[in-house]
C-alpha atoms as one frame of an Amber mdcrd trajectory, in Angstrom:
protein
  63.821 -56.611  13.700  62.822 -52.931  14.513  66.553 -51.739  13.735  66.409
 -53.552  10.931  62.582 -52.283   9.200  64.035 -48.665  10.321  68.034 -49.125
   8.329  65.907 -50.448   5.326  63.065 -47.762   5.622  65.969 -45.082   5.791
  68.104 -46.318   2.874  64.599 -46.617   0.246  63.804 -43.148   1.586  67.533
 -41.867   0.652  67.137 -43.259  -2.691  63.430 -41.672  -3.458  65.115 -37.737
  -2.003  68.341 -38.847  -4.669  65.888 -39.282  -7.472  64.282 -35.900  -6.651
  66.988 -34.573  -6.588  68.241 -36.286 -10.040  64.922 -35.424 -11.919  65.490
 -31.433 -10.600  68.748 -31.050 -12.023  67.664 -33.236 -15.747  64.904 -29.992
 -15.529  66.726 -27.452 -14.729  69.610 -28.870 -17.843  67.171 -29.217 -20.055
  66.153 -25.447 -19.376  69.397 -24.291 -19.924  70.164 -26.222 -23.020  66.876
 -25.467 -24.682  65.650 -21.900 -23.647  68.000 -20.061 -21.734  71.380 -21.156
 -23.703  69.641 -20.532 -27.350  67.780 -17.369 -26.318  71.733 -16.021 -24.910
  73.552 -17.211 -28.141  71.152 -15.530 -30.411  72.428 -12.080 -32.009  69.471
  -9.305 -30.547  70.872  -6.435 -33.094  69.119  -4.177 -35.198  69.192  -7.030
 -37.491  66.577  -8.973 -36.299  63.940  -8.245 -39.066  66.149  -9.962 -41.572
  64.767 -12.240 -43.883  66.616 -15.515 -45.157  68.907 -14.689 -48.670  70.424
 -17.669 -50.409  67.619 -19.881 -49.893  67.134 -22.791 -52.201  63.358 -22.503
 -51.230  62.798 -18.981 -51.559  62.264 -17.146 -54.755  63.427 -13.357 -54.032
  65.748 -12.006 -55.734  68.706 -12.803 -53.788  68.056 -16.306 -53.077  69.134
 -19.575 -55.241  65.831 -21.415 -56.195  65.798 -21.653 -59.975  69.495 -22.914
 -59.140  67.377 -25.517 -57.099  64.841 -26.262 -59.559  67.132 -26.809 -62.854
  69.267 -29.348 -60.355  65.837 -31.133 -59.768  65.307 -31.993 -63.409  68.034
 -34.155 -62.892  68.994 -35.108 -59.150  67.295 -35.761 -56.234  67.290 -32.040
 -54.038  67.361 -32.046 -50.571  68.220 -29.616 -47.654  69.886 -29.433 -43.886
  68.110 -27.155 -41.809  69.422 -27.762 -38.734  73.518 -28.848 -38.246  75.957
 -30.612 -40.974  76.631 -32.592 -38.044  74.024 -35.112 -39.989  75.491 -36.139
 -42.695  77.528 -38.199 -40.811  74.804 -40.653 -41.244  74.577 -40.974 -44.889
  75.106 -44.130 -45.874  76.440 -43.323 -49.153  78.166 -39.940 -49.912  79.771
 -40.976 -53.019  76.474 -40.119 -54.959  75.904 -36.724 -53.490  77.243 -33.057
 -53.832  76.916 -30.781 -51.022  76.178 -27.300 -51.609  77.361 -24.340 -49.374
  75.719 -20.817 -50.825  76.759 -17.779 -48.824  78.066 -18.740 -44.910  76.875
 -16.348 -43.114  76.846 -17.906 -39.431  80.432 -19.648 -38.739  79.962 -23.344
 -38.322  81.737 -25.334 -35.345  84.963 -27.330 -35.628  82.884 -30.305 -35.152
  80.410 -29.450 -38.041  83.538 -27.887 -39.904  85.049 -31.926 -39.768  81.649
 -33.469 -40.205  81.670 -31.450 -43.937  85.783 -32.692 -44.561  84.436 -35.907
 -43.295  81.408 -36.312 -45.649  83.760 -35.208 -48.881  86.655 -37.783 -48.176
  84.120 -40.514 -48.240  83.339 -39.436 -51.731  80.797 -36.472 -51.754  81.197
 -33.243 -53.440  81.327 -29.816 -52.169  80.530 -26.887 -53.361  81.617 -23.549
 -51.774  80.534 -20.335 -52.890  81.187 -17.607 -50.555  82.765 -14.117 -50.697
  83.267 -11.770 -47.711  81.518 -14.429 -44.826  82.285 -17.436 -42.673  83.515
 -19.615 -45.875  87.306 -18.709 -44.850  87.032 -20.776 -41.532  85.953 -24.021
 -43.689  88.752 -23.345 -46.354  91.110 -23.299 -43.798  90.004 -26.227 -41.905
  90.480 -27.858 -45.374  94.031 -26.761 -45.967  94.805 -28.413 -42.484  93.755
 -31.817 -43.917  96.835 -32.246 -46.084 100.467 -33.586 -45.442 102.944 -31.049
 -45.959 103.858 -32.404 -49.385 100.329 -33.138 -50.714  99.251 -29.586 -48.834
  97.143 -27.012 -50.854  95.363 -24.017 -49.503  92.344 -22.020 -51.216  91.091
 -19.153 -49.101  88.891 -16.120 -50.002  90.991 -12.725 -49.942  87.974 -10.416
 -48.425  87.879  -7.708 -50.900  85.987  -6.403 -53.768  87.512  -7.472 -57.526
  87.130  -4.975 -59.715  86.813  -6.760 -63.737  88.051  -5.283 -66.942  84.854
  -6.842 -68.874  81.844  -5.988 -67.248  77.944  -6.706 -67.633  76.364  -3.251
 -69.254  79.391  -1.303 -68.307  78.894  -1.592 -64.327  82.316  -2.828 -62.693
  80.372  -4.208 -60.011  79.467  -7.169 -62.229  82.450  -8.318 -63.896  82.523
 -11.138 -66.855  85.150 -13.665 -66.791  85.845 -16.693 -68.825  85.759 -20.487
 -67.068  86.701 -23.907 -68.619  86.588 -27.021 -66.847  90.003 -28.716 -67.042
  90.206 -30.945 -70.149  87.202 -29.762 -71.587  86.530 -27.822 -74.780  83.361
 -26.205 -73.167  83.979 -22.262 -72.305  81.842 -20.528 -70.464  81.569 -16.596
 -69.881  80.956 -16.024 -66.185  78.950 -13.057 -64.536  79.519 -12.191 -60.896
  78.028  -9.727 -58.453  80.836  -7.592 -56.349  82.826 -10.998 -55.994  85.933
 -10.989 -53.929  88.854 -13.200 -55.557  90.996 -16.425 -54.415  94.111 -16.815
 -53.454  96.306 -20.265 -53.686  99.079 -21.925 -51.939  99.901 -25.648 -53.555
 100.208 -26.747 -56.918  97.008 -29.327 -56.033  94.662 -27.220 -57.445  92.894
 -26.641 -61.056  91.644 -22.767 -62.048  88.459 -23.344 -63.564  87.903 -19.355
 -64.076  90.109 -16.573 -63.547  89.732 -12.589 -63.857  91.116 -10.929 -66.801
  95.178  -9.438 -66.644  93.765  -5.799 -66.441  90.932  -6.480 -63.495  92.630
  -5.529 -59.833  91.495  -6.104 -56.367  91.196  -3.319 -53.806  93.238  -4.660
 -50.892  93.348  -1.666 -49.392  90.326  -0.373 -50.282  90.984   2.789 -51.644
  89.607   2.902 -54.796  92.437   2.528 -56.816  94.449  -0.278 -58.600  97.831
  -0.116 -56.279 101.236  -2.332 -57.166 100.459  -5.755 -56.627  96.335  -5.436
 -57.034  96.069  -5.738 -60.667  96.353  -9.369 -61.809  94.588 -12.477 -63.560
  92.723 -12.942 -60.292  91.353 -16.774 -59.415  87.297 -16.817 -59.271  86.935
 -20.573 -59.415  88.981 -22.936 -58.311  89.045 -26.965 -57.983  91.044 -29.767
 -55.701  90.576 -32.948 -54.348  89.844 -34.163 -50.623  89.833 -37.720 -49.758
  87.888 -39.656 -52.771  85.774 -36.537 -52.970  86.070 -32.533 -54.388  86.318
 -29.455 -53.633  85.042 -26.320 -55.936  85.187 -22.923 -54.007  83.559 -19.544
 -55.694  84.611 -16.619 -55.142  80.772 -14.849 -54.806  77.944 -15.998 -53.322
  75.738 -14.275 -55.125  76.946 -16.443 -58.565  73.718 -18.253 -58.237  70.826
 -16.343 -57.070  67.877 -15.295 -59.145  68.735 -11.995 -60.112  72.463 -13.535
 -61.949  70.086 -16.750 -63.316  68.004 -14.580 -65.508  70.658 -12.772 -67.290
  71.724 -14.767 -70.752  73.207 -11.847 -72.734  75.866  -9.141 -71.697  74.265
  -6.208 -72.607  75.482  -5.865 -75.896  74.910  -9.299 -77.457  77.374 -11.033
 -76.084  76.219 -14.238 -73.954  76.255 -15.247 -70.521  76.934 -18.760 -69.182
  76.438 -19.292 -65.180  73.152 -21.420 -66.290  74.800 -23.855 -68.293  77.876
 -23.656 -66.195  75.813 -24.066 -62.839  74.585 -27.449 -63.677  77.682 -28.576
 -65.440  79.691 -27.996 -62.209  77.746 -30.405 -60.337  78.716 -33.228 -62.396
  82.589 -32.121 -62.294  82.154 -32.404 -58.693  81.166 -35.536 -58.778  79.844
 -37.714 -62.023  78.185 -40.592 -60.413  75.944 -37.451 -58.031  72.142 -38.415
 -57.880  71.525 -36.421 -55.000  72.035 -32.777 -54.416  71.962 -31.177 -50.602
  71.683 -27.866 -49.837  72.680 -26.542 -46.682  69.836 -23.790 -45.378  71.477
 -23.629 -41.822  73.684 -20.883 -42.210  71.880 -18.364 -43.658  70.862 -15.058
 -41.823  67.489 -15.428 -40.358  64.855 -14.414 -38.046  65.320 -14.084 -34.601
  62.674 -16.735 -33.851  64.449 -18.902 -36.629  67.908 -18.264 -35.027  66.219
 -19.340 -31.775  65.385 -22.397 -33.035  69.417 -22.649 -34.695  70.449 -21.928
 -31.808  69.025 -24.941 -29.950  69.988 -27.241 -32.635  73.474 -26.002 -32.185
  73.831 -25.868 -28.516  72.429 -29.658 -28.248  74.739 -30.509 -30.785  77.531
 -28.992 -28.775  76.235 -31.282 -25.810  76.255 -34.254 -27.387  79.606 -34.416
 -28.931  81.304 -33.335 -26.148  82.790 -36.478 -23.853  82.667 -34.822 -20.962
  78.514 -33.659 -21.208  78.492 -37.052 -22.959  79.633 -38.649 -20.174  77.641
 -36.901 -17.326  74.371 -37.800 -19.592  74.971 -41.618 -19.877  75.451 -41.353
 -15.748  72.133 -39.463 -15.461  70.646 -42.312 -17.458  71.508 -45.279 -15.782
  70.540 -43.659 -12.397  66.928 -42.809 -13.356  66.482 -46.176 -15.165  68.019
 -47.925 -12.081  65.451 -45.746  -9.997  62.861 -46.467 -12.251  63.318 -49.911
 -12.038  64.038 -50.577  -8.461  60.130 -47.980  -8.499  58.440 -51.073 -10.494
  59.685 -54.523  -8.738  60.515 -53.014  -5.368  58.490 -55.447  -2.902  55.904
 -53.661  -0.411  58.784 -53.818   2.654  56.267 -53.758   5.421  55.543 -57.502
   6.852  51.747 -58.613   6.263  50.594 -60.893   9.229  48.823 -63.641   8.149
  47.457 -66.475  10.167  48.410 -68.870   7.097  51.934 -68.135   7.732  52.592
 -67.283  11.307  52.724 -70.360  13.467  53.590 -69.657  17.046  54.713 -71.295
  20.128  51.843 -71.048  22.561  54.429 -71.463  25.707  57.033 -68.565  24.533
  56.526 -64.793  25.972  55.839 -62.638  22.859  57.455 -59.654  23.299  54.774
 -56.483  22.790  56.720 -53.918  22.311  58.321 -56.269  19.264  55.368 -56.770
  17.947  54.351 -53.143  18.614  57.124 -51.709  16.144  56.521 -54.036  13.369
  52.766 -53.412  13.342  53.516 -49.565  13.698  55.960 -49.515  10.632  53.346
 -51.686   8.495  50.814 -49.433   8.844  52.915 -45.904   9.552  51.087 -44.762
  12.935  52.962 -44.068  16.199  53.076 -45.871  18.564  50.609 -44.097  21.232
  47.568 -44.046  18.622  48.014 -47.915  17.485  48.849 -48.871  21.159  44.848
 -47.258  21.909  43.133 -48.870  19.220  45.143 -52.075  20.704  43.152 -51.940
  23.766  39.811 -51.382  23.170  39.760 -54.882  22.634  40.201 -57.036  25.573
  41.995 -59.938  23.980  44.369 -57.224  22.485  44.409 -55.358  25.466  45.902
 -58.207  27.380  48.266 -59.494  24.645  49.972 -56.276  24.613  50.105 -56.056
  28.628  51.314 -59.716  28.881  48.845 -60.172  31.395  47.762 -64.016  30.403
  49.668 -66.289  28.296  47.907 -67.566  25.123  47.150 -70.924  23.680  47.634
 -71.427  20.021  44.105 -70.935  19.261  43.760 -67.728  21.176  47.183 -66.245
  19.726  46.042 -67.097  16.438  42.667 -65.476  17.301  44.637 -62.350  18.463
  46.693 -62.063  15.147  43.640 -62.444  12.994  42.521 -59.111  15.144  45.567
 -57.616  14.590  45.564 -58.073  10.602  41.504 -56.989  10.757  42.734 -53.973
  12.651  45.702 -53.057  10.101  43.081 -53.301   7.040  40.652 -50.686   8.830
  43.352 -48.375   9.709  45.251 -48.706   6.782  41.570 -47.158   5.081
């Protein structure tokens, strides 16, 4: 009985030191993941003091909020602030058009397929970017295709140089857009755009550079052989039952671009008109309009707070981390439950329930160990309180055998005594 109280007493206390040891390392991961990883992955550069651009909540001069607020006259505007990794649960992305201004922080592969993802099931996206992270997306598009079906529209990373431009700056060309198989022109005004390039005959040009514009590969100032073409600034293809529109500037929609309507010398400007038309050419049946904020330059505190979002996201579509964090659930709910209907183990006498033989020899020392374990005293201090009584006294010393009534007198004793020492 001893060996047996001391096995079980062992094996409960192995399993309360495992779940120590289980609830230290879920603290010291969730330290990691949440302040130590995010506060490492965050860029401390000179520029930490820089403020969000391209916000469709912000109304500087560089951000894209009366872009937001015309699309709200007609569509439903929302935003991601955290991953892309969340649109995986939209129910329905045939009715919505993603909208990508300006990647400036590189998204994952698994945010990078979340986006393809969300467009083949019928959502629209919109890519305006120029000299950013938009080329790792484009690619990662381009790798979606069989070789037969395969188109590729990437960003060529320097500055186009227009022969119309808006009051005689070249930094601000004018270019004319149509959308395929409709009459509608528009004239197009971009701010130091780079151009596109194409592989694939899967695409449609919506707007293109004039013959005499160039782009300074090299970036020496001058139109070299080969630089001075009709230069793609818009361009169109499908994905899945969705489509794809990349721009070739990022700064096509922000405030300062939305205000100018005329040229400079009368002649008119379209991105307005052109702006909200595009959404439907993306997709006609769109009623709701999603912006994605989370890959804008930011505060440090805001990248902080990316970063966390990022690095969890990491975490949890990874099998392996997946894997070690359904383990580390199942242990502490098993400990937790084995905590709530685990049975007191130590034996409570009871006179109801203990019926001895008044002619066998009760073994003290038996009796001894099982009292000492229910009430977690050694054996020298229990054995003296024992004997100040003389009934107990001579129990324990086997000097007199007992009678039913007197053994069941002694036991009541010995419960009495476990209740005052257990105080």
């Amino acid at each position: 009985m001893a060996r047996k109280a001391r096995k079980g007493q062992g094996s409960k206390s192995d399993m309360l030191a495992l779940g120590k040891l289980m609830v230290l390392f879920i603290i010291i991961m969730m330290v990691l993941v949440y302040i130590v990883y995010p506060r490492l992955g965050a860029d401390l550069g000179e520029d930490d003091a820089l403020e969000p651009q391209l916000s469709a909540f912000s109304e500087e001069r560089y951000d894209v909020s009366k872009f937001s607020s015309a699309l709200e006259r007609d569509f439903s505007v929302a935003s991601i602030v955290s991953t892309p990794s969340v649109l995986d649960v939209v129910s329905d992305p045939s009715s919505c058009v993603l909208i990508l201004v300006g990647v400036e922080l590189p998204y994952t592969e698994t945010e990078m397929d979340d986006i393809i993802s969300f467009v083949k099931r019928g959502a629209g996206l919109l890519l305006a970017d120029d000299f950013g992270f938009g080329k790792n997306l484009s690619r990662r598009i381009a790798e979606q295709f069989e070789e037969n079906e395969k188109y590729e529209v990437g960003f060529l990373g320097s500055k186009v140089w227009g022969d119309s431009y808006y009051n005689g700056n070249s930094s601000f060309p004018l270019v004319w857009g149509q959308f395929p198989g409709q009459p509608t022109t528009y004239r197009l005004l971009f701010n130091s755009p780079t151009g596109l390039y194409l592989e694939g005959n899967q695409t449609e040009v919506i707007a293109r550079s004039g013959n005499e514009s160039y782009i300074d590969m090299n970036a020496n100032g001058l139109a070299d052989i080969g630089e001075r073409y009709s230069i793609p600034m818009v361009v169109g293809g499908n994905l899945g039952l969705g489509k794809v529109v990349f721009i070739s500037d990022s700064s096509f929609f922000t405030n300062e671009l939305w205000d100018v309507v005329e040229d400079g010398t009368g002649g008119r400007v379209d991105n307005r008109a052109f702006a909200v038309d595009l959404i439907t050419y993306l997709n006609p049946d769109v009623d709701t309009v999603i912006f994605d904020e989370s890959r804008h330059a930011m505060p440090l505190e805001a990248r902080i707070q990316y970063n966390t979002y990022e690095s969890i996201q990491g975490f949890s579509s990874n099998i392996f981390f997946q894997s070690i964090l359904i383990l580390m659930g199942v242990i502490v709910l098993s400990l937790a439950a084995m905590a709530i209907q685990q049975e007191e183990w130590t034996h409570k006498f009871s006179v109801d329930g203990y019926h001895p033989n008044p002619n066998s020899t009760h073994d003290p020392n038996e009796l001894e160990e099982r009292i000492r374990y229910s009430i977690s005293e050694t054996s020298e201090k229990f054995q003296s309180q024992l004997k100040l009584d003389r009934d107990l006294k001579a129990f324990m010393e086997k000097s007199k055998k007992f009678n039913e009534k007197e053994l069941t007198t002694v036991i009541t004793k010995i419960n009495d005594l476990m209740k005052v020492m257990r105080v």
